[in-house]
C-alpha positions in Angstrom: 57.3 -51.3 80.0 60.4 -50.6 81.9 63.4 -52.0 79.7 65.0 -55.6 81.2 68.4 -54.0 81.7 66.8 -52.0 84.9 65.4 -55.4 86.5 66.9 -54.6 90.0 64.6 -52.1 89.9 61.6 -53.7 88.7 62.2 -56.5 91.4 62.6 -53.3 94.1 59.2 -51.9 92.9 57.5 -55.0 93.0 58.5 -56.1 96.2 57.3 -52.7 97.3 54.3 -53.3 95.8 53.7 -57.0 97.8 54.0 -54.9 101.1 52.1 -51.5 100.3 48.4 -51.1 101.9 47.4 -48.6 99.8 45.4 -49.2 96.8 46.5 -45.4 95.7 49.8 -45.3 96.1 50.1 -49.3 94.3 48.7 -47.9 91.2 50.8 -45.7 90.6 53.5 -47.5 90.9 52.1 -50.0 88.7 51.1 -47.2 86.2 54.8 -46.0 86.2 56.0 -49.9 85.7 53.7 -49.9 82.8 54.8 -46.9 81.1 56.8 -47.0 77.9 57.9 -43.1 79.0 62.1 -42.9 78.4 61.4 -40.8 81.5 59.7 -43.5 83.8 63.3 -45.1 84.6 65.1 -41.8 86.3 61.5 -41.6 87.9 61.7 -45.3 89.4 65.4 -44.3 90.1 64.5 -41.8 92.4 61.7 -43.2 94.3 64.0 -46.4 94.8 67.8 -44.4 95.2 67.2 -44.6 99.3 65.1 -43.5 102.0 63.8 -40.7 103.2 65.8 -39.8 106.4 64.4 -39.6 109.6 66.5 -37.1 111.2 66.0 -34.0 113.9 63.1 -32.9 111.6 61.7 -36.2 111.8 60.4 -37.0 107.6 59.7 -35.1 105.2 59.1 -35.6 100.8 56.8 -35.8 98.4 53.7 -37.8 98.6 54.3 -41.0 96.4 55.0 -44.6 96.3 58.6 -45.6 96.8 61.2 -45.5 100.1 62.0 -41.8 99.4 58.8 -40.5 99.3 55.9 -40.3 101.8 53.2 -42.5 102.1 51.7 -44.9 104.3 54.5 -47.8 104.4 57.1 -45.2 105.1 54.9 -43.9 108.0 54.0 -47.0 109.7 57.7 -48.5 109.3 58.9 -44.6 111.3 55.7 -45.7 113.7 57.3 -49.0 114.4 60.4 -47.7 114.4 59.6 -45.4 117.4 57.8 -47.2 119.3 60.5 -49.4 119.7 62.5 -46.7 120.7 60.0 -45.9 123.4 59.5 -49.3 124.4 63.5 -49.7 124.5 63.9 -46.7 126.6 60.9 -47.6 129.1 59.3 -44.0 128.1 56.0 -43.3 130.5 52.4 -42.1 129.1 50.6 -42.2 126.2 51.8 -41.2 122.6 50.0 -38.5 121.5 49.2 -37.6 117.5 48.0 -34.5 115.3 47.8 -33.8 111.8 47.3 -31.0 109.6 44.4 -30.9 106.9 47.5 -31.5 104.3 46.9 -35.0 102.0 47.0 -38.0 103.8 47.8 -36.3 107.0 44.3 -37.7 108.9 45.5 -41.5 107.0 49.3 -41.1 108.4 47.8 -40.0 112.1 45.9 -43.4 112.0 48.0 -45.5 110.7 50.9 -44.5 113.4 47.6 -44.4 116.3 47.0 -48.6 115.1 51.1 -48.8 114.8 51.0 -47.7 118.6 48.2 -49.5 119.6 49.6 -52.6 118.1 53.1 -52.1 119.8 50.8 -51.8 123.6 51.4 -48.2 124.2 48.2 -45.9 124.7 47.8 -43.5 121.1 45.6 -40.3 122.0 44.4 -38.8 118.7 43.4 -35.3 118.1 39.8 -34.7 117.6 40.5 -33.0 114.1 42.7 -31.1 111.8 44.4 -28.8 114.0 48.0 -26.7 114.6 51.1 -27.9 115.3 51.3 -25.7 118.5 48.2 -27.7 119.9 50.0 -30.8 119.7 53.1 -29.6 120.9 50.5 -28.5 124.0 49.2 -31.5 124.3 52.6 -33.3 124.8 53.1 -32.0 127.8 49.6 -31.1 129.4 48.7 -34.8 128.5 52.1 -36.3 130.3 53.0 -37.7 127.0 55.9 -40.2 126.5 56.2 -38.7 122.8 53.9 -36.6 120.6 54.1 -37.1 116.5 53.0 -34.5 114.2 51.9 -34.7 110.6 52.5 -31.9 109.1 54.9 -30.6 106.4 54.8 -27.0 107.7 55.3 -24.6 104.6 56.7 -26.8 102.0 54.5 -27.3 98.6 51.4 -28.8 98.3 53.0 -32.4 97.3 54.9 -32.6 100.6 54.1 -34.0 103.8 55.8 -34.8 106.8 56.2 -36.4 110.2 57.6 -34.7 113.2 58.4 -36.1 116.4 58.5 -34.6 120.0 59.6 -36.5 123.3 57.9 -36.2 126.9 59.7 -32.9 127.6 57.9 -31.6 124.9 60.3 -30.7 122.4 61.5 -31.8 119.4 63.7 -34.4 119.1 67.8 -34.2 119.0 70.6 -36.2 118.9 71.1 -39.5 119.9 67.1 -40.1 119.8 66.6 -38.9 116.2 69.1 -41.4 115.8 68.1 -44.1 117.8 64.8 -44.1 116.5 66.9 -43.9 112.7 68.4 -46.9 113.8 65.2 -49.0 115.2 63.4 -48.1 111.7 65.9 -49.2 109.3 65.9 -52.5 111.6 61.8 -52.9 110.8 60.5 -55.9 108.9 57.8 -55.5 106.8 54.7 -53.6 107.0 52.9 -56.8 106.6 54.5 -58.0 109.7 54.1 -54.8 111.6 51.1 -55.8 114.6 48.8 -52.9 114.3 45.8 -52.5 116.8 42.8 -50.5 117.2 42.9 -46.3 116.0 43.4 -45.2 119.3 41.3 -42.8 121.3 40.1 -39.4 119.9 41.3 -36.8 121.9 38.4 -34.4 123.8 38.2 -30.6 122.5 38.7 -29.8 125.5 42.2 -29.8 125.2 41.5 -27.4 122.5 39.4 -25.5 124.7 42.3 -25.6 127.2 45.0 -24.3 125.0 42.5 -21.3 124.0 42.3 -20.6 127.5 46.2 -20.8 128.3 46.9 -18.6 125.2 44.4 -15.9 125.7 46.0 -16.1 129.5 49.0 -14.8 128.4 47.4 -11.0 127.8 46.5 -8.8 130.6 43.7 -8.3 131.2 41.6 -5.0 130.9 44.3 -4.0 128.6 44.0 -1.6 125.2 41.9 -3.6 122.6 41.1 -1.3 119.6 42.9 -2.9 116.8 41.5 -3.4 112.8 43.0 -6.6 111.8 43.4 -8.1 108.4 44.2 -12.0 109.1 45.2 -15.1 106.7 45.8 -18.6 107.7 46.8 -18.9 104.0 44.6 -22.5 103.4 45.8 -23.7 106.3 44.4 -25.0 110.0 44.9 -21.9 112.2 41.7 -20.1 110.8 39.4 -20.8 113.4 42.0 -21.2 116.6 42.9 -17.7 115.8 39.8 -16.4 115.8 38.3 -17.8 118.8 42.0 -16.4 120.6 40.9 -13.1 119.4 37.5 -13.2 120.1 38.4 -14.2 123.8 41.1 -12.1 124.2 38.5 -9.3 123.4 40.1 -7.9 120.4 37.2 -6.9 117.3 37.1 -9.8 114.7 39.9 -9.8 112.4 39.0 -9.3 108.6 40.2 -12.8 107.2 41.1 -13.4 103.6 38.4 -15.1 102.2 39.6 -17.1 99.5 42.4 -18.1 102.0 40.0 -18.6 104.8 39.3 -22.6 104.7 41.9 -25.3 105.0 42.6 -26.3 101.1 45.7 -28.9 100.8 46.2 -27.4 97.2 47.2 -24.2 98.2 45.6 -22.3 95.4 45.7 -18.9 95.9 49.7 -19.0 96.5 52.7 -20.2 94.7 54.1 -21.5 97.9 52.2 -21.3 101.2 55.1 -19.6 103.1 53.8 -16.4 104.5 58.3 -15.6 104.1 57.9 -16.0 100.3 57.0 -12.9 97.7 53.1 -12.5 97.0 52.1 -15.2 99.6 50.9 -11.9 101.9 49.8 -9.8 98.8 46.0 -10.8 99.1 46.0 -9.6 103.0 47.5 -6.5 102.1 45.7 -5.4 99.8 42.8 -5.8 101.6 44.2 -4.5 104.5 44.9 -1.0 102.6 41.1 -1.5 101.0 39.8 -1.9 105.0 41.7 1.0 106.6 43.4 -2.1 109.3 46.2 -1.1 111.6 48.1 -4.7 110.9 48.3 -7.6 108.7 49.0 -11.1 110.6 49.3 -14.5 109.0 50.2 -18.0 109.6 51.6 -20.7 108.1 49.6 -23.6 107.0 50.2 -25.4 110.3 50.1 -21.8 112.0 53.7 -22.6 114.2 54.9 -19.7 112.2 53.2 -15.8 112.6 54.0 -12.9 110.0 53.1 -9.5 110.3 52.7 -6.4 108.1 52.6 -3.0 108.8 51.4 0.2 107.1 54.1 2.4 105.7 52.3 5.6 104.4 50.0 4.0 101.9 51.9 0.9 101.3 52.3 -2.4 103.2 55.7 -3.3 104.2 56.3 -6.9 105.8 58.0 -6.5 108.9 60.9 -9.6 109.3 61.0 -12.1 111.7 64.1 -10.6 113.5 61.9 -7.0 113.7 58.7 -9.7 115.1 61.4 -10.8 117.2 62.8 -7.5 118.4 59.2 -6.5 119.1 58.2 -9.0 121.0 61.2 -9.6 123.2 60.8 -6.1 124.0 56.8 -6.1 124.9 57.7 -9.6 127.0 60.5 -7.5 129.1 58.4 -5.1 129.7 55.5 -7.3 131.2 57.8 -8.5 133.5 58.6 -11.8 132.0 62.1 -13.1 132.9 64.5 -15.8 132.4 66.6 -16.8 129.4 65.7 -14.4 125.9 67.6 -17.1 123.0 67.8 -16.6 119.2 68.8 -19.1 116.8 72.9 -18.1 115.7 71.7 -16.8 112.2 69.0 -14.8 114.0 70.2 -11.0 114.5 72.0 -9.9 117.0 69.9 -7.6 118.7 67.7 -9.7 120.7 71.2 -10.3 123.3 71.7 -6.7 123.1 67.6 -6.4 124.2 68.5 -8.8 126.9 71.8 -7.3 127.9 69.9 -3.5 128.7 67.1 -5.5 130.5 69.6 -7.5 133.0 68.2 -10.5 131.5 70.5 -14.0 130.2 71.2 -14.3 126.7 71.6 -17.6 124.8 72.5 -18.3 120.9 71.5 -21.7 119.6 72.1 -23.9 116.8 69.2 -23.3 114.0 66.0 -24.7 114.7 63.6 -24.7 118.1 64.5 -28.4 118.7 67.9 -26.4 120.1 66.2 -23.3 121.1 63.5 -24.9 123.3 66.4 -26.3 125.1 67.7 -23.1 126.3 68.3 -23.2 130.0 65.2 -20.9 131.6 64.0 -20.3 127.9 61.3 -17.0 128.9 61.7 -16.2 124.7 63.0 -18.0 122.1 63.0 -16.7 118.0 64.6 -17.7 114.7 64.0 -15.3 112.0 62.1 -18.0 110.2 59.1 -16.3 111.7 59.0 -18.7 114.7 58.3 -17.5 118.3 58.1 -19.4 121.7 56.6 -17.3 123.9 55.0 -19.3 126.3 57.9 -22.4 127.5 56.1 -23.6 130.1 52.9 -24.9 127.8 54.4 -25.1 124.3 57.9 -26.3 124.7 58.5 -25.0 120.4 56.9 -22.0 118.0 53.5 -21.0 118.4 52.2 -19.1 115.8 49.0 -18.4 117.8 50.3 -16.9 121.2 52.8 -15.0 119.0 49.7 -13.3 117.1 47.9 -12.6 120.1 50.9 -11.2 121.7 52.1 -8.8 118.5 48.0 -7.6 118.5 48.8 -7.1 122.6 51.4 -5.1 121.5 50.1 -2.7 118.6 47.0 -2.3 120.3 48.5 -0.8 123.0 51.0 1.3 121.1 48.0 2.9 119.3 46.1 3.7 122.2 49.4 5.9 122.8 49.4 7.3 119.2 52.1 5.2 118.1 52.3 2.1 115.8 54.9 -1.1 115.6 57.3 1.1 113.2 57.6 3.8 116.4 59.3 0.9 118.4 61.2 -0.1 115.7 62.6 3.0 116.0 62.7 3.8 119.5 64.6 0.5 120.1 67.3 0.7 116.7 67.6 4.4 118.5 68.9 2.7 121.8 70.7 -0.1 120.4 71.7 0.5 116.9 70.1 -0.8 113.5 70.4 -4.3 112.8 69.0 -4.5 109.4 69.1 -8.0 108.2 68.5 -9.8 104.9 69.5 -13.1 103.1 71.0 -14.5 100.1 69.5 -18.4 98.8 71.3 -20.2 96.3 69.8 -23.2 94.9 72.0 -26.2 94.0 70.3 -29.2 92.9 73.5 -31.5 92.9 74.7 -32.2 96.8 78.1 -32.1 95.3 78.1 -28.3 94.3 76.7 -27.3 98.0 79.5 -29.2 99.5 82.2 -27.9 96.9 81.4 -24.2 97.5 81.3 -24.9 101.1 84.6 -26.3 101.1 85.7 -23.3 98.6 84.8 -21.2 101.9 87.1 -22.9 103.8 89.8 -23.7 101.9 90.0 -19.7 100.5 89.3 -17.9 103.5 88.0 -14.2 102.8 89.5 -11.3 104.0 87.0 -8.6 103.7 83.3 -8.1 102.6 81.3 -5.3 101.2 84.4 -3.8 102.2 84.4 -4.5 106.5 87.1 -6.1 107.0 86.8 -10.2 108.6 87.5 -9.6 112.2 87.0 -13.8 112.9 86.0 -16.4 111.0 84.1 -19.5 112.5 83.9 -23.1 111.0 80.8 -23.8 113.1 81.8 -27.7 112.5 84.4 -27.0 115.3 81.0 -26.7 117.4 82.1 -22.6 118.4 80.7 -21.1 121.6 79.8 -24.8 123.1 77.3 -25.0 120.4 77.2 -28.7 118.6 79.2 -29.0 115.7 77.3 -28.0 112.5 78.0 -27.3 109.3 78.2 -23.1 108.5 80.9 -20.8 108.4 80.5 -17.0 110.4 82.2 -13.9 109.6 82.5 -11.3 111.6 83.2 -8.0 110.4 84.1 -4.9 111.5 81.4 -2.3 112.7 79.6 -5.5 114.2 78.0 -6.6 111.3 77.7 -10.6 110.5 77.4 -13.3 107.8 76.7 -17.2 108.3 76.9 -19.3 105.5 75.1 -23.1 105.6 73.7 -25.5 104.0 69.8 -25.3 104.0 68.4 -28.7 106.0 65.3 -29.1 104.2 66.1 -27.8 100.5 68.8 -28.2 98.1 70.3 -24.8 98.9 73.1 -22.8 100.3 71.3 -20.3 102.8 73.3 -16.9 103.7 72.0 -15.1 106.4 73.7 -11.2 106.3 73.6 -8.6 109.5 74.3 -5.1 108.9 74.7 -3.2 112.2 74.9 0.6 111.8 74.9 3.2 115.1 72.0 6.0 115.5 72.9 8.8 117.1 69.4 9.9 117.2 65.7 9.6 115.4 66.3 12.3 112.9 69.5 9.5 111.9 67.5 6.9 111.0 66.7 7.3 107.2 70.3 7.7 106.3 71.1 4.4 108.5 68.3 2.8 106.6 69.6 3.6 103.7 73.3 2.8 104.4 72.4 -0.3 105.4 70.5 -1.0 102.4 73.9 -0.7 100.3 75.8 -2.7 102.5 73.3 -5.4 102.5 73.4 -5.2 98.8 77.1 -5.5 98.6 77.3 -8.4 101.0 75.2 -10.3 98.6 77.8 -9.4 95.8 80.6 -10.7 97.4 79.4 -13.5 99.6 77.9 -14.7 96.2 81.6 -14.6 94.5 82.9 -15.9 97.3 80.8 -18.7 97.2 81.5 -19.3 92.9 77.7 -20.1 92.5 
């Protein structure tokens, strides 16, 4: 049993346990109450330390009982919470809800449908288990008052999440995030939550329709000879992104099998992030077994596309600033005009793209709740592996479209002879070589992020990697009319670039490094390459010391 001396807690737990509807999640709370484990109390202590935060990511945590974890009273308390907000702010049209094939993602989608119901605004459900990008759709092809996702992206299998979009189709900012904040910490209990009927299921049509406005985005009669090895890594993209291709009138791409079906677990990968080492290794090696042209992948919500390209008889992964690059390019040169934006730790060269194209520029804060806000977005990319291609449907990342586009692209390049790496090339040839990389420090105590951070600032560098620090930016200042936030830029001489922040989602101090070096012409390129390399490499040294992690 839990010892007497923690009887705050136990009271906290129980009274949890009076208002939980889940027969799951109130056993084992009442197997951890139970428990003579030493460990059980810094357990408790966790679960019961606060709440999960609803913020501009909406929530996410671990699955499990307790206020800072996720689970079904947190959900319908966030599902109250905003549909007060709605009701308070006189919001028009119905609220519209996906969910991933993640655990308990179908259960949260209900309960916030009843939660809605309950509160008298129309809840329109999704017919099934399907990608973030559809929803997003949906929002705004449904005249949606809001649209609530749940999904927890790429984290571990023990996460989920719940993300929230308004009627513009976006996801949410300040003040809503925290307005909404605000009207769920004011809830009552779940018990006393009024919660109707499950809404109405959603036709596939709307699925039908997106398929249709993706695929739309090609033109048509175009080059379509291209071998494709494809993974949705367990996720729900699989079958969306075959259809695409099969309608777009590409051959079938050559899916990973043991990655093929939706699988919550995640089994084949250590962490289902296409970003992270050996989540791509099954696709390419079966790429280089198959003789493909390119390797593509989502995410397990498929908002976010990788690619990989062959290099001789390797594989290399190509980064989301080069998916960027590529596709910025092949979107100016179907015409497509308007505003090209980039998250701030995104590289450089997508305004220099722009610039030669006579098209606007814009640099955001991270994130595509601030990049699908760009004034006349055409493009938007963070080199996260997100791409908006297509602003006027899905108002965020679409891992789908951005697929379909990249296959547009290297299909037509090979019916020229050429392959992805030849634009690479072509386009570090004409605007120099942004080579780009990144340094993660994990920090499990807050206190350590925020003491290096302030370590930055209080002990301003001078040089790095041996460039000399031509400005430094406190991005809490809010530089360039961008909201305040909290990072620190350096410029350096020779144009290169480093941003240091705190990660949102994960205990960690993210560094995002930019090495630009000029090309005078192809036969240039390897040394560049190489050049860059080093300074990359030496960046890491010194931003690391810098830092005193």
């Amino acid at each position: 049993m839990v010892p007497t001396d923690q009887s705050a807690l136990v009271v906290q737990a129980r009274e949890w346990l009076a208002d939980d509807p889940d027969a799951q999640t109130r056993a084992e709370l009442e197997s951890l109450l139970s428990s003579s484990d030493p460990s059980v109390v810094a357990e408790l202590a966790d679960r019961f330390s606060g709440t999960l935060q609803f913020g501009t990511a909406g929530l996410r945590g671990a699955l499990g009982a307790g206020p800072n974890r996720m689970n079904r009273v947190v959900v319908i308390k966030a599902a109250a919470g905003l549909a007060r907000y709605l009701l308070a702010t006189g919001a028009q049209g119905p609220v519209v809800i996906g969910y991933d094939a993640r655990h308990n993602s179908d259960v949260f989608a209900q309960d916030t449908a009843q939660v809605m119901t309950g509160a008298g605004l129309q809840a329109l459900v999704m017919p099934r288990s399907l990608p973030t990008p559809v929803l997003a759709y949906a929002v705004k092809a449904l005249d949606a008052s809001a649209g609530v996702m749940v999904t927890a992206s790429h984290n571990p299998p023990q996460d989920n999440g719940y993300k929230v979009y308004l009627g513009d189709g976006s996801q949410i900012v300040p003040p809503a995030d925290i307005e909404i904040a605000k009207r769920i910490a004011a809830g009552d209990k779940v018990s006393s939550v009024p919660q109707g009927p499950a809404g109405q299921t959603i036709s596939e049509d709307l699925v039908d329709s997106y398929l249709d406005t993706v695929v739309g985005l090609l033109d048509e009669g175009g080059p379509r000879d291209l071998r494709t090895v494809y993974t949705p890594l367990h996720g729900v993209g699989g079958d969306l992104v075959q259809l695409a291709m099969k309608f777009a009138g590409f051959p079938g791409p050559i899916v990973v099998k043991e990655q093929e079906r939706p699988d919550p677990d995640f089994p084949t990968v250590a962490f289902p992030n296409p970003e992270e080492p050996g989540a791509m290794d099954r696709a390419m090696a079966l790429a280089g077994k198959k003789g493909a042209d390119l390797v593509i992948a989502n995410d397990p919500d498929a908002d976010r596309c990788a690619a990989a390209i062959p290099v001789g008889k390797k594989w290399r992964m190509l980064t989301g600033d080069e998916v960027g690059a590529l596709l910025a390019t092949h979107l100016i040169r179907k015409g497509v005009t308007g505003t090209y934006a980039a998250s701030i730790v995104s590289s450089s060269l997508l305004g220099k793209i722009a610039a030669a194209a006579g098209q606007a520029y814009a640099e955001t804060l991270t994130g595509f709740k601030w990049i699908s806000r760009a004034p006349g977005l055409a493009f938007g990319y963070e080199e996260a592996l997100g791409y908006c291609v297509d602003p006027a449907h899905v108002r965020d990342k679409d891992g789908i479209s951005a697929l379909l586009l990249l296959c547009e692209l290297a299909a037509s390049l090979k019916a020229e002879g050429r392959g992805l790496a030849d634009l690479l090339d072509e386009i570090a040839v004409e605007h120099g070589l942004h080579a780009t990389s990144q340094l993660s420090v994990r920090l499990e105590d807050p206190a350590q992020i925020a003491a290096a951070m302030q370590r930055l600032r209080e002990r301003p560098v001078t040089a790095l990697a041996g460039a000399a620090v031509q400005q430094l930016d406190d991005l809490t200042t809010g530089i360039g009319g961008l909201p305040p936030t909290d990072g620190i830029r350096y410029q350096l001489a020779g144009g290169s670039r480093v941003i240091v922040r705190p990660s949102g989602t994960e205990p960690k101090i993210k560094c995002y490094l930019e090495v630009v070096q000029p090309v005078a012409d192809a036969s240039a390129l390897a040394d560049a390459r190489a050049d860059a390399e080093i300074a990359l490499g030496a960046l890491k040294v010194d931003i690391r010391a810098a830092l005193g992690v």
